[in-house]
N, C-alpha and C positions, 0 to 999 in steps of 0.2 A: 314285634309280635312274638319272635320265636321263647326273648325272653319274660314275655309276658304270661305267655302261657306254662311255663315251665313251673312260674312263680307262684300257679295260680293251683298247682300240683298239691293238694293235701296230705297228711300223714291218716291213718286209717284213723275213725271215730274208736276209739278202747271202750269207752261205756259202753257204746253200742256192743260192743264184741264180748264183753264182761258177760251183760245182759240176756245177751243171745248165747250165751254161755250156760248161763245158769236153770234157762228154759231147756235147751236141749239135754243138762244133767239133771233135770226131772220130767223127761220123757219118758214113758210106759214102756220103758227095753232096760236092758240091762247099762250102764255105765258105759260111755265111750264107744260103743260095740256098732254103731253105725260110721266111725273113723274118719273117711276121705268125706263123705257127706257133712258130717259135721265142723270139720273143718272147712268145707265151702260154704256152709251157712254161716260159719264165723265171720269169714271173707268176707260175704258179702253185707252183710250186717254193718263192717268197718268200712265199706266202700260207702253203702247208700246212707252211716249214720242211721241204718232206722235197724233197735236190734230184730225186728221180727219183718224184715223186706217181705214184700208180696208177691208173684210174681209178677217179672220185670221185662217191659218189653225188650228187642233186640234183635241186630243185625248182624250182617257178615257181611265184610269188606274186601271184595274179591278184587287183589291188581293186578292189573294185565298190560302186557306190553302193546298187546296188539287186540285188535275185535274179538270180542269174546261170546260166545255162543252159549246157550243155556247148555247143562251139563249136570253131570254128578251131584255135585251142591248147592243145585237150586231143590232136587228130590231130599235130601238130606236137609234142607233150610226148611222146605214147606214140613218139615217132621215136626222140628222145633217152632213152624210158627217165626221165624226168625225173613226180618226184609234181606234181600240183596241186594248191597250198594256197590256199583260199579267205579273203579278208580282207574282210568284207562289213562297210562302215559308213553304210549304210544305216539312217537316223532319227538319226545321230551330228550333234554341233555343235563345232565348232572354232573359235567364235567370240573367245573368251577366252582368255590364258594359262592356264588350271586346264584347261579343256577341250583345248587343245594337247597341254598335258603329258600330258595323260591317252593323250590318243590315241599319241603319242606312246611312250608305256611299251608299247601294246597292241602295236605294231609291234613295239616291240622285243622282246616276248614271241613272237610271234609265230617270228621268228627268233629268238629263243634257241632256241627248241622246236624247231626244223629242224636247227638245228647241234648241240644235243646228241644228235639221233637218226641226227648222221654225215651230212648234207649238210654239203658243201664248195662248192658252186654252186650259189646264188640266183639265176635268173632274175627279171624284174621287168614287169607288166603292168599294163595297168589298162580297164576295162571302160568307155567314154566320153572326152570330151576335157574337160581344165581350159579355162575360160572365155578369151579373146580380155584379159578386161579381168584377171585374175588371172596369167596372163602378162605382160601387161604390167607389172605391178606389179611382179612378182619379179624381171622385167630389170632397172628402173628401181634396184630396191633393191640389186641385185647391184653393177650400175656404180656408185652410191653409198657402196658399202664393204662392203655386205652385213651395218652392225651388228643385234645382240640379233634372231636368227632366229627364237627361239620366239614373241617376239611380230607377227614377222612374217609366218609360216604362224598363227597367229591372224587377222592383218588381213587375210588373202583370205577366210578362212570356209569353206575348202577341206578339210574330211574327209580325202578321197582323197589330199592331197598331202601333207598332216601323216602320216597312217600310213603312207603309206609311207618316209617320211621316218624315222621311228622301225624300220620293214625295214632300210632299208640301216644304218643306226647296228649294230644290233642283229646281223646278218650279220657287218659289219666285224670286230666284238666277238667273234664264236663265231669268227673264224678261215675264213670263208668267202667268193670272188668274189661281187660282184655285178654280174651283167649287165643291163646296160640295152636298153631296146626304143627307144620312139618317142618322141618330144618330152615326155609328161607325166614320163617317168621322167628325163629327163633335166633337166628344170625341182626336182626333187624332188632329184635330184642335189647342184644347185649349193645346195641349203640346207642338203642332208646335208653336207659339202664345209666350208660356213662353218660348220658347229658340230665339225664337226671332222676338221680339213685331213686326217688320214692316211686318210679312206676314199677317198678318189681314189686310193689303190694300191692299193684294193680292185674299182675298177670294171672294167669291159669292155664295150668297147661292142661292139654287133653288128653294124648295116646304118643305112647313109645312106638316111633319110625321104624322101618327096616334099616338095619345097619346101627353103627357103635355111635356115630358123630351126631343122631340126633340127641340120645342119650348123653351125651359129653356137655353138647349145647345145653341143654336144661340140668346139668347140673352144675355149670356154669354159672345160672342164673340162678341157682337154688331156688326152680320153682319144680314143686313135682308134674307131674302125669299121671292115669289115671287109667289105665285102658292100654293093654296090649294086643295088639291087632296086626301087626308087620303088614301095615300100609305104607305103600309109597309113590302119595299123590298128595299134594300140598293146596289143593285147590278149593280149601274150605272146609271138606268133609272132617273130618278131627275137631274143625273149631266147631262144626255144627254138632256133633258127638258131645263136645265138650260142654256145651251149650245146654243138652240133654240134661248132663247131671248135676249142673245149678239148680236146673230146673226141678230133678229131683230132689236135689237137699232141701228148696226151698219149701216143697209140698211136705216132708219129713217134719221142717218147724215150724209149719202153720197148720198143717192136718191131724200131727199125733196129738193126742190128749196129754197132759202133763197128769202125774197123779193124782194131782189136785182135783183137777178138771175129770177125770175119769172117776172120781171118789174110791178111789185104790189106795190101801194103805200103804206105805214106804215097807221095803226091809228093815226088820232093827240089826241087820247082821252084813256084811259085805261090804264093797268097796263104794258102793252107790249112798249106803246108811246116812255117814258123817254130812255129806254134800244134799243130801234129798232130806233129812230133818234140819240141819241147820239153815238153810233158807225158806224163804216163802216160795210154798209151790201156787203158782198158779196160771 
């Protein structure tokens, strides 16, 4: 299964993203000048293959070691409209590769089951921090090449990092973003990542942590952020923030008028001129 769904990982739609390209450089603003937003409306374009996505359902997948109680990011989820999926491995061992793997498929069921009920947007959470000496090791292993991951997330013993790890795989796979929160998600990343390189065009990140090593971790993965906030709670609220401004981009390239459509003539002068007369605006 594990290598089936890895397989089953797409490289992003480029028409799509071309397309969605050429709409948002004949939008009623100046050239480029909406930046991170239209760069996530590009994203998302090459995720969903559709250049003009609609808004798109979507959850947050909150893991927890132990009973979780409502909290912060379920008020932060109902913002977004966004379900909350609870991923409880609590009494779980991740000690072994059979036990990895295992967890690992649960993850990736986990999101199968979200994408086939039409989430397009995984947020990603987790209830507590991975250990001081568990990070360290997965930096260590990373700068070292990063080889044979699954017995890697076995050698921390780390539950919470293995299933989630099998979330993002498993997202990738159904054709969904996945947004990152706080440092555990982004540690869980860079493993998701080495088993297999195409989910980092599935990622998004949302808001720079308190501290250097969130920062280091996302540029690690060379995915940006979006949002400084020096938060330091990993339990969703960042992926539901993040979640926000999909939501934004998407309403920017389906709500603004193109010039076309606004009956506004183009400049014959500036950077926008060449790109808004030589194509078809509409």
């Amino acid at each position: 299964m594990i290598e089936q769904v890895i397989l089953a990982i797409r490289p992003l739609d480029q028409v799509a993203m071309d397309n969605c390209q050429l709409r948002l450089d004949n939008l009623t603003k100046p050239l480029g000048s909406l930046h991170s937003f239209e760069h996530l409306a590009r994203k998302m374009a090459g995720i969903t293959r559709n250049a003009r996505p609609p808004q798109l359902p979507s959850g947050i997948v909150i893991m927890n070691g132990s009973l979780r109680t409502p909290g912060l990011c379920d008020i932060f989820a109902a913002n977004v409209s966004a379900r909350i999926i609870s991923f409880d491995v609590h009494g779980e061992e991740a000690r072994t590769r059979e036990q990895a793997a295992q967890l690992l498929k649960k993850g990736m069921e986990i999101a199968g089951a979200a994408t086939a009920s039409g989430i397009r947007v995984i947020g990603i959470g987790m209830v507590g921090t991975i250990s001081p000496a568990v990070t360290s090791a997965l930096r260590a292993w990373h700068a070292a090449g990063g080889t044979d991951p699954v017995a890697s997330v076995a050698a921390t013993g780390c539950p919470e990092l293995v299933g989630l790890t099998g979330v993002m795989l498993g997202a990738a796979a159904g054709g969904a973003a996945v947004v990152l929160d706080g440092v555990e998600t982004c540690l869980t990343a860079l493993v998701a990542v080495s088993m297999a390189p195409r989910v980092r065009d599935y990622l998004v990140g949302s808001h720079f942590g308190r501290g250097s090593l969130h920062a280091e971790l996302l540029q690690l993965l060379e995915v940006p952020a979006y949002l400084s906030l020096d938060m330091n709670l990993g339990e969703g609220v960042g992926a539901a923030l993040g979640i926000s401004l999909i939501q934004a981009a998407l309403h920017v390239l389906n709500d603004m008028k193109t010039f076309g459509e606004a009956e506004v003539h183009v400049a014959e002068d500036g950077p926008g001129a060449l790109v808004q007369n030589a194509k078809v605006r509409d």
